[in-house]
C-alpha positions in Angstrom: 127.2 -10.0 118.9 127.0 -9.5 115.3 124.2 -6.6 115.7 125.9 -5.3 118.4 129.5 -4.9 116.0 127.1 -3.8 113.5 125.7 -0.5 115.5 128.9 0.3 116.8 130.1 0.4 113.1 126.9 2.9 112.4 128.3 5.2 115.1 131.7 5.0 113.9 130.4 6.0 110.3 128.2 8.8 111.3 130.9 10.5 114.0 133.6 10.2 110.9 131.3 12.5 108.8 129.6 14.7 110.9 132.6 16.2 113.9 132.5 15.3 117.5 130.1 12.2 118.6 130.2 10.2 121.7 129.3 6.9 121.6 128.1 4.3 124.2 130.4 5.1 126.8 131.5 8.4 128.3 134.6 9.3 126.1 134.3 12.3 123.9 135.7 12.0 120.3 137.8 15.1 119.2 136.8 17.0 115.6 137.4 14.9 112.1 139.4 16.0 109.6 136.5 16.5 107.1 138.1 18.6 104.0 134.5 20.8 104.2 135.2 22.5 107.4 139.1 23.0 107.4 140.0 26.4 107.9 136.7 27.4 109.5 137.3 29.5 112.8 135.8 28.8 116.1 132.6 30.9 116.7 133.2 33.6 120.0 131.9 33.1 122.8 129.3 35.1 123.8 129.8 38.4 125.8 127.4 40.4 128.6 125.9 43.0 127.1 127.5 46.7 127.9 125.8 50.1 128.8 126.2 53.4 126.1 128.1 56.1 127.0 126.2 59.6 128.3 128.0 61.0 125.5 127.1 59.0 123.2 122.9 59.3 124.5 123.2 63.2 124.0 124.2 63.1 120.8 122.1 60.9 119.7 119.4 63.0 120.4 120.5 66.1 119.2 120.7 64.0 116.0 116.9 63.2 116.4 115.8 66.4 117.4 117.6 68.5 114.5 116.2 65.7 112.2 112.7 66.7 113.1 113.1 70.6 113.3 114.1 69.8 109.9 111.8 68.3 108.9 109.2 70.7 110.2 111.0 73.8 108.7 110.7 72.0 104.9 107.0 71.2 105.2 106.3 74.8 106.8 108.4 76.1 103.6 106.7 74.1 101.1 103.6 75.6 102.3 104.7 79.1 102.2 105.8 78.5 98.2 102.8 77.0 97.2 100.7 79.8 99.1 103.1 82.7 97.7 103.3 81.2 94.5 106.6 83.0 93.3 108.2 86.4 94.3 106.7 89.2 93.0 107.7 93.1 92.7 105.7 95.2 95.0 103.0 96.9 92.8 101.8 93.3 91.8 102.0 92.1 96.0 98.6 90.5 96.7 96.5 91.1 99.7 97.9 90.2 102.7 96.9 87.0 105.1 95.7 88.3 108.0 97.6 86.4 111.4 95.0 84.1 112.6 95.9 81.4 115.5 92.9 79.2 114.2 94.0 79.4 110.7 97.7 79.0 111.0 100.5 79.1 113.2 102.6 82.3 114.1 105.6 80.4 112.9 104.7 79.8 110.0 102.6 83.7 109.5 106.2 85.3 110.5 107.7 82.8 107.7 104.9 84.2 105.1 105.8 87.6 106.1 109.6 87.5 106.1 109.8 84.8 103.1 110.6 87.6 100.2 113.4 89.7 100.2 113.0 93.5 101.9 112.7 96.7 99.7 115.3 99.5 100.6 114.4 101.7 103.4 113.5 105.4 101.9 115.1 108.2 103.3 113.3 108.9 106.6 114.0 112.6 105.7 111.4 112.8 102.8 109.0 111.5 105.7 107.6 115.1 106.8 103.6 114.1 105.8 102.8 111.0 107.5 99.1 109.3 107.3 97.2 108.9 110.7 94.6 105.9 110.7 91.9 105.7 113.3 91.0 102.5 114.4 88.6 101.0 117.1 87.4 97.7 117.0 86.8 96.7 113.1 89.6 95.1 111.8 88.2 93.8 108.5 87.2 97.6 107.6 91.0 98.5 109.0 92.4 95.6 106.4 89.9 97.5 103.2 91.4 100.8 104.4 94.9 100.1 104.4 95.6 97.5 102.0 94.4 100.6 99.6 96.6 102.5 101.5 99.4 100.1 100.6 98.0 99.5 96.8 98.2 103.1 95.7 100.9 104.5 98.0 103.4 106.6 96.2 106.3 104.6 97.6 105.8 101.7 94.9 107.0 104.6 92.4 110.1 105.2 94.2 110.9 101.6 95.0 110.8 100.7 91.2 113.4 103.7 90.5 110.6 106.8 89.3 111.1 109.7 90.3 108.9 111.9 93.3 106.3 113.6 91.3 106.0 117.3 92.1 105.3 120.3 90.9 108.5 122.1 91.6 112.0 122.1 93.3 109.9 122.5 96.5 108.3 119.0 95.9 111.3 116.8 95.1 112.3 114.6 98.4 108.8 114.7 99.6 107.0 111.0 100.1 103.5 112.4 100.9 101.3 109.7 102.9 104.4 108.9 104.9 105.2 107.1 107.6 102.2 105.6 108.4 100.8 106.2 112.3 98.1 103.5 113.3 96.0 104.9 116.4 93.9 102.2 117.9 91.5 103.2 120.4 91.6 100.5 122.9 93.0 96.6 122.5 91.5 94.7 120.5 93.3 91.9 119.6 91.9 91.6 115.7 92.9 95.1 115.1 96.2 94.4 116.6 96.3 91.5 114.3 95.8 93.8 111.4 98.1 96.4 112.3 101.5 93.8 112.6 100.2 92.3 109.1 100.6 96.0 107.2 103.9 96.6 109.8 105.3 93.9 107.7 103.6 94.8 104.4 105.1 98.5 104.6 108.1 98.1 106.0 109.6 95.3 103.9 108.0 96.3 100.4 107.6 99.8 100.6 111.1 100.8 102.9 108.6 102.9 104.8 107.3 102.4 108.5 104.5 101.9 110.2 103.9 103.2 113.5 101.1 101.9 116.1 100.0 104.1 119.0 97.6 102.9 121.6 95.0 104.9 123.2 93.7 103.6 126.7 90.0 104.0 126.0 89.6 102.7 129.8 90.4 106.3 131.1 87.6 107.3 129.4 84.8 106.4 131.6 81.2 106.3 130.5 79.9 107.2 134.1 81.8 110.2 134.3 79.9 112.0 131.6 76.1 112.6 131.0 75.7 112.3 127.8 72.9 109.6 126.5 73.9 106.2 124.6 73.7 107.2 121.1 76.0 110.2 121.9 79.0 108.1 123.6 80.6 106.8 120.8 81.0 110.4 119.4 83.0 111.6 122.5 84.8 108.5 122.9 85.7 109.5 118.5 86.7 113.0 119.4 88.7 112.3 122.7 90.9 109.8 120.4 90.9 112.3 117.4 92.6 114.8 119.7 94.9 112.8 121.6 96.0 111.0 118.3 96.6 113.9 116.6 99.1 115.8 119.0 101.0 112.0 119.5 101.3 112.8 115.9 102.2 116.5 115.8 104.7 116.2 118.6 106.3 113.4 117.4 105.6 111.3 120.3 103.9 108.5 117.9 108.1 107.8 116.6 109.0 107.4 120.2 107.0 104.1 120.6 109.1 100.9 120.9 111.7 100.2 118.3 111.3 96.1 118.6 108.0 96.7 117.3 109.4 97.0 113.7 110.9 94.3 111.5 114.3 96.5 110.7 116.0 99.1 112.3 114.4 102.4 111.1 115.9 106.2 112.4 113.4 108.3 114.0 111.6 110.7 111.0 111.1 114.6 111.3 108.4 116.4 113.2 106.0 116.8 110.3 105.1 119.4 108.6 101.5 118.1 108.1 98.7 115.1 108.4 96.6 113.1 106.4 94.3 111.9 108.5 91.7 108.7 107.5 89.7 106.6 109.4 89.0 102.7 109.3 86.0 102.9 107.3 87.7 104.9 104.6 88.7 104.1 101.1 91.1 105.9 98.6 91.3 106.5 95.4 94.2 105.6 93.0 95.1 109.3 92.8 94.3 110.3 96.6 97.7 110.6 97.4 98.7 112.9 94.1 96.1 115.0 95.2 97.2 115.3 98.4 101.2 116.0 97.3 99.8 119.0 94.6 97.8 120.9 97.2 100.1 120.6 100.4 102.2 123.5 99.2 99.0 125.5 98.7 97.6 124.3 101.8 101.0 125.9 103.3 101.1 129.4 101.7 97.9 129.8 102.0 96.3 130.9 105.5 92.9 131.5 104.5 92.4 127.5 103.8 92.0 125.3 106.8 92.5 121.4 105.3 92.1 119.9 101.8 89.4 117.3 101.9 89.3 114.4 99.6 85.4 114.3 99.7 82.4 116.0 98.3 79.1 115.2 100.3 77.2 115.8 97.2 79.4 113.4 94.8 76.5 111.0 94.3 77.3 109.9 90.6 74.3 111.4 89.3 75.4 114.8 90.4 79.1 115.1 89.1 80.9 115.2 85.7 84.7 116.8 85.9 87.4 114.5 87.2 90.0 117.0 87.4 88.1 120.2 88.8 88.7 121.3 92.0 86.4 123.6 94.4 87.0 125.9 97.6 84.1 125.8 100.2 82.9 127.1 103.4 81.8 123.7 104.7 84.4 121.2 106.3 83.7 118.0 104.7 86.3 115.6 106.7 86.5 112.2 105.5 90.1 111.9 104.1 91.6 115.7 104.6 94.6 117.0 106.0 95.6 120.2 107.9 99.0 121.2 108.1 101.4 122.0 111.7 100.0 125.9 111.6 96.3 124.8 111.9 96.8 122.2 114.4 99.2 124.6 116.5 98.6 128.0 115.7 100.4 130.4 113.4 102.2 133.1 114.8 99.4 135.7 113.8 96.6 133.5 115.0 98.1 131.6 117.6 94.1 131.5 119.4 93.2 129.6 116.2 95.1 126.8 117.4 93.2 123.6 117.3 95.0 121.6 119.6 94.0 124.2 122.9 90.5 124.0 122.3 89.4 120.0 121.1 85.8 119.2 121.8 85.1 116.2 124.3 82.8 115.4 121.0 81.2 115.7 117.5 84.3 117.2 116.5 83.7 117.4 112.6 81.0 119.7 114.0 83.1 121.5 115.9 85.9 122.4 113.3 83.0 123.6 111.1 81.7 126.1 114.1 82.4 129.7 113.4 84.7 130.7 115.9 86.5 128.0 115.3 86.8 128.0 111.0 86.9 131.9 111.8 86.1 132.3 107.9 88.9 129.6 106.1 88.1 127.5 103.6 88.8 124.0 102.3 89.9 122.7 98.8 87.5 119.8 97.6 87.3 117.6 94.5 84.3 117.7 92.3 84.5 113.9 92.4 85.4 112.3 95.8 89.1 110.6 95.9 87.6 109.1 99.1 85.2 106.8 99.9 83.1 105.6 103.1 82.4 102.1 103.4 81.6 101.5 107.1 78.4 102.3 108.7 77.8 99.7 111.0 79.2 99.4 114.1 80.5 102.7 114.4 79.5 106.3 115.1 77.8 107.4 112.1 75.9 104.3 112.3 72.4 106.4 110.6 70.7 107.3 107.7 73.4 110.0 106.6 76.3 107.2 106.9 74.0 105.4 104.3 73.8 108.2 102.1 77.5 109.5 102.7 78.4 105.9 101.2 76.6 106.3 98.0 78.7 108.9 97.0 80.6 107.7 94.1 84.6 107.1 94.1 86.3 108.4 91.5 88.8 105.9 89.4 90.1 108.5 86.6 93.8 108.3 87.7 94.9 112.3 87.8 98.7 113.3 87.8 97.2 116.5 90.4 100.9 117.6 90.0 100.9 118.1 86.3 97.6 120.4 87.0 97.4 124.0 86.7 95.8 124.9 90.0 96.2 128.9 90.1 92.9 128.8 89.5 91.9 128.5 93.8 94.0 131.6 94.3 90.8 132.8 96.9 90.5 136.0 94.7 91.1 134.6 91.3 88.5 131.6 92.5 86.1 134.2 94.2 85.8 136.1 90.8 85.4 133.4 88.5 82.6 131.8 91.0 80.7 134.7 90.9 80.9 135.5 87.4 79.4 132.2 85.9 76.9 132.0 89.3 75.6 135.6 88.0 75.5 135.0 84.8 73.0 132.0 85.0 69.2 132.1 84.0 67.4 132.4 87.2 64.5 130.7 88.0 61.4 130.3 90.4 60.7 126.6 90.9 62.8 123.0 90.9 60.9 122.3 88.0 61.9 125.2 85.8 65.2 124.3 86.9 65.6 120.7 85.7 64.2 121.3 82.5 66.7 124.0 81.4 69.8 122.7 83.3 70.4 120.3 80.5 71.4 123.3 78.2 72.6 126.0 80.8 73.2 126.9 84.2 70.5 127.7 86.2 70.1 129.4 90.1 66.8 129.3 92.0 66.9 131.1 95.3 66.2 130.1 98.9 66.1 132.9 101.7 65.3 130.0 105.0 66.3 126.9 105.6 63.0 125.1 105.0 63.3 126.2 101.7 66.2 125.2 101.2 65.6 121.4 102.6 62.8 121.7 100.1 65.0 122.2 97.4 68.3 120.1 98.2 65.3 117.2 98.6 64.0 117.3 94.7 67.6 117.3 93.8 68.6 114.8 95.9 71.4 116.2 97.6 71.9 116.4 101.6 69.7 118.6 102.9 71.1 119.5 106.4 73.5 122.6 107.8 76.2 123.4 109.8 76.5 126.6 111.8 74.8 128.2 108.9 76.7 126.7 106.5 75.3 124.1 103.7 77.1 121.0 103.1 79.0 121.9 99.8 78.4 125.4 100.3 80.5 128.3 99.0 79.6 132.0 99.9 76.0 129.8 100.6 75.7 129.0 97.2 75.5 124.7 96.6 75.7 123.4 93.5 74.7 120.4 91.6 75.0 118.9 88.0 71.6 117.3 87.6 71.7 114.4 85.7 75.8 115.0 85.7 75.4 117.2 82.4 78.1 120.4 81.6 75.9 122.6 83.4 75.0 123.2 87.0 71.9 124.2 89.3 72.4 126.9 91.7 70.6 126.8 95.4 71.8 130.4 95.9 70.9 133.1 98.9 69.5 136.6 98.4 72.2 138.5 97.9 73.2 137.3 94.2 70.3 139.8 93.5 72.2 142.4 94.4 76.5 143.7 93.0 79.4 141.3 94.0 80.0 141.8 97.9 83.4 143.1 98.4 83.9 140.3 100.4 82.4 137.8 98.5 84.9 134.4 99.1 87.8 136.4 101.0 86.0 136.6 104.5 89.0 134.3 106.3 89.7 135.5 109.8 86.7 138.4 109.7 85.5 136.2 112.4 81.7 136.5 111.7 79.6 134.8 113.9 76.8 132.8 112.5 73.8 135.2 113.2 76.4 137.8 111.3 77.3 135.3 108.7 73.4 134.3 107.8 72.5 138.5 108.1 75.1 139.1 105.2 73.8 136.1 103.1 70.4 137.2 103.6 69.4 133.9 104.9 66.2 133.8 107.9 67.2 131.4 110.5 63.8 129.3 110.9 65.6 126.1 112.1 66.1 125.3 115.5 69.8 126.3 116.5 70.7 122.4 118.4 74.1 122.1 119.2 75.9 118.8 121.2 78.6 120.0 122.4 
């Protein structure tokens, strides 16, 4: 009895200091009055759980969603800063990244492209002299030709305040080189690639725009011509020169789609003239002066055909004068430009149109044909403003492309518009050729020649063609002709500076025997044919006469 008074004592003890207890029996024993727990409140009872809104799940999301685009947005950002290292005025722009889906997303290419803020849009009405590329399938040689396009374009002047260089009141409003027209011959998605890159480039750090006309090379079938493998990719050349070239002239290359461009541009004027390059071509830094002094000459004056920016006998070696400029009877292409009258027809020689009559090939060839030059002449630099790169993969994929680009590029940077060019006045030029042409020693052999070239001029005469190949071969300059004419050749005379000295060596014809002809560099529109031509140059035709076309 006494243990069992003592364990009911123990239960007593621990239910007074530790709340409810029951003991032995049944009965429950209500809360104690312990001074720890007063004023604690009852814990809640425990609810069912309840289901979220739909409101509330949308949100939600959203919330998630914007979190991430965020997100994505600052890391695409970084990357563009980092890449772009800083804004940077136009002139110092580098060379653009070229849209590649392996490299990096379109996102974040667009981003690149639209990250610095856009020049002001030039006046579309000093756009009357736009710049027609010709592309096929190359797009690295497309990037070469027009980033240099882009680097020495005389928009950068205008954009940082200058003013347009010119010669005159007649110059002043004229952006020479623009727009810029894009003609790709086919689809090719690389090239396409290339094109939207510049779009960009031009349009939002120049103010200027870029145009990109497609021609569907699949009308062209190879089937429905005759022509052997070697000779295709010359027709498929001059069926996409022609059709290019009236897109341009008729102003049909403006009409293309407007969403193509990254601003709202207004349609430019019919131009007045072309510049016309090709994707394998680079310029010089002063391509695009030269090309602003002469256009006016080029106008007024209906005995030239084009200005070319190339001389086919530029190899360093042979040239000396960076700011002399030549008129010739051979058509040299390779960076030129013909003005509206040429390509259409002037109202006194409206059968000289070229647009009526374009080849279905060779048509550098063709231009240089006599019924089609019908005597005009084209203004040349001594030193080439142009250069051609490409010879692989395209038509003058042979031993002349080699040579062709050897021919040196000229980096003297010439203000052409501060030049006095009176001088190519045809008579003024005629005159003066013939004076210091007559008045050199003459001579019988190459070798008599490069021995006293180094202190005077110097002509030795040819009267064939084999001789002449003989000749232009110890100089080393090209030794081929076209419809009678030598490349370089004025009145049939071709000159060279061996070993680039002050003086020249002559290849000259017959005739410079004899008194000036009355006619000597003004024959434009006498329409000689080439057996007439070589009779009056006293020049025997030994070669065969071949012609493709």
């Amino acid at each position: 009895m006494n243990s069992q008074a003592q364990n009911n004592g123990a239960i007593q003890r621990r239910g007074s200091s530790g709340g409810s207890l029951t003991t032995s029996s049944s009965k429950r024993v209500g809360p104690t009055t312990n001074p720890r727990t007063l004023g604690v409140p009852k814990p809640p009872r425990s609810r069912a759980p309840q289901s979220q809104s739909p409101t509330l799940l949308i949100f939600r999301t959203i919330g998630v969603i914007i979190i991430l685009v965020s997100l994505i947005w600052f890391y695409l950002l970084y990357r563009i800063v980092s890449d772009f290292g800083g804004l940077k005025p136009s002139s110092q722009v580098a060379r653009p990244p070229v849209f590649n889906p392996h490299d990096v997303s379109r996102l974040e290419w667009m981003l690149k492209m639209k990250l610095e803020a856009k020049a002001p849009l030039l006046d579309v009405q000093m756009m009357d002299s736009p710049v027609l590329v010709i592309t096929y399938k190359r797009s690295e040689y497309l990037d070469r030709a027009l980033w240099k396009v882009f680097e020495h374009h005389p928009a950068h002047a205008v954009q940082r305040g200058g003013k347009i260089r010119g010669q005159g009141s007649e110059n002043t409003g004229r952006v020479i080189g623009s727009p810029i027209i894009v003609s790709q011959d086919g689809y090719d998605a690389a090239v396409r690639a290339v094109i939207e890159t510049y779009r960009n480039l031009f349009e939002r750090k120049l103010g200027i725009p870029l145009y990109h006309i497609q021609h569907a090379q699949a009308e062209i079938s190879e089937e429905s011509y005759s022509w052997t493998e070697w000779e295709v990719p010359y027709k498929r050349l001059a069926v996409h020169y022609g059709w290019a070239l009236e897109q341009l002239f008729s102003g049909n290359a403006y009409q293309v789609k407007k969403r193509q461009h990254t601003r709202n541009i207004p349609t430019p004027p019919l131009p007045k003239r072309a510049i016309i390059l090709e994707e394998d071509i680079e310029i010089s830094r002063d391509f695009f002066s030269l090309m602003n002094a002469t256009a006016d000459i080029l106008d007024k004056d209906d005995t030239l055909l084009a200005v070319s920016a190339y001389n086919d006998n530029g190899n360093e070696n042979h040239v000396l004068d960076h700011k002399r400029l030549v008129r010739s009877d051979f058509f040299p292409g390779l960076g030129w430009m013909i003005n509206r009258q040429t390509w259409e027809g002037s109202t006194q020689h409206l059968d000289a149109a070229l647009k009526d009559r374009w080849p279905s090939g060779f048509w550098d060839d063709w231009i240089r044909e006599s019924n089609v030059r019908r005597g005009r002449q084209v203004l040349r630099p001594e030193i080439s403003r142009s250069f051609h790169f490409g010879n692989v993969k395209g038509a003058s994929d042979s031993e002349s492309a080699i040579k062709l680009s050897k021919i040196q590029l000229d980096e003297i940077n010439v203000r052409w518009e501060q030049q006095d060019l009176s001088y190519l006045d045809p008579n003024v030029f005629a005159s003066q050729y013939w004076n210091r042409v007559a008045a050199a020693v003459s001579v019988d052999t190459d070798i008599e020649a490069k021995k006293l070239v180094a202190r005077q001029d110097v002509r030795i005469q040819y009267s064939d063609w084999k001789q002449f190949k003989a000749l232009a071969k110890s100089f080393g300059i090209m030794e081929d002709e076209k419809a009678g004419i030598p490349r370089t050749a004025y009145e049939g005379i071709v000159e060279v500076r061996y070993g680039a000295g002050d003086y020249f060596v002559y290849l000259t014809p017959p005739f410079l025997n004899e008194a000036k002809p009355v006619d000597f560099g003004t024959k434009a529109w006498a329409d000689f044919s080439k057996e007439a031509l070589l009779q009056r140059l006293q020049i025997t035709d030994k070669a065969d006469d071949f012609h493709l076309w």
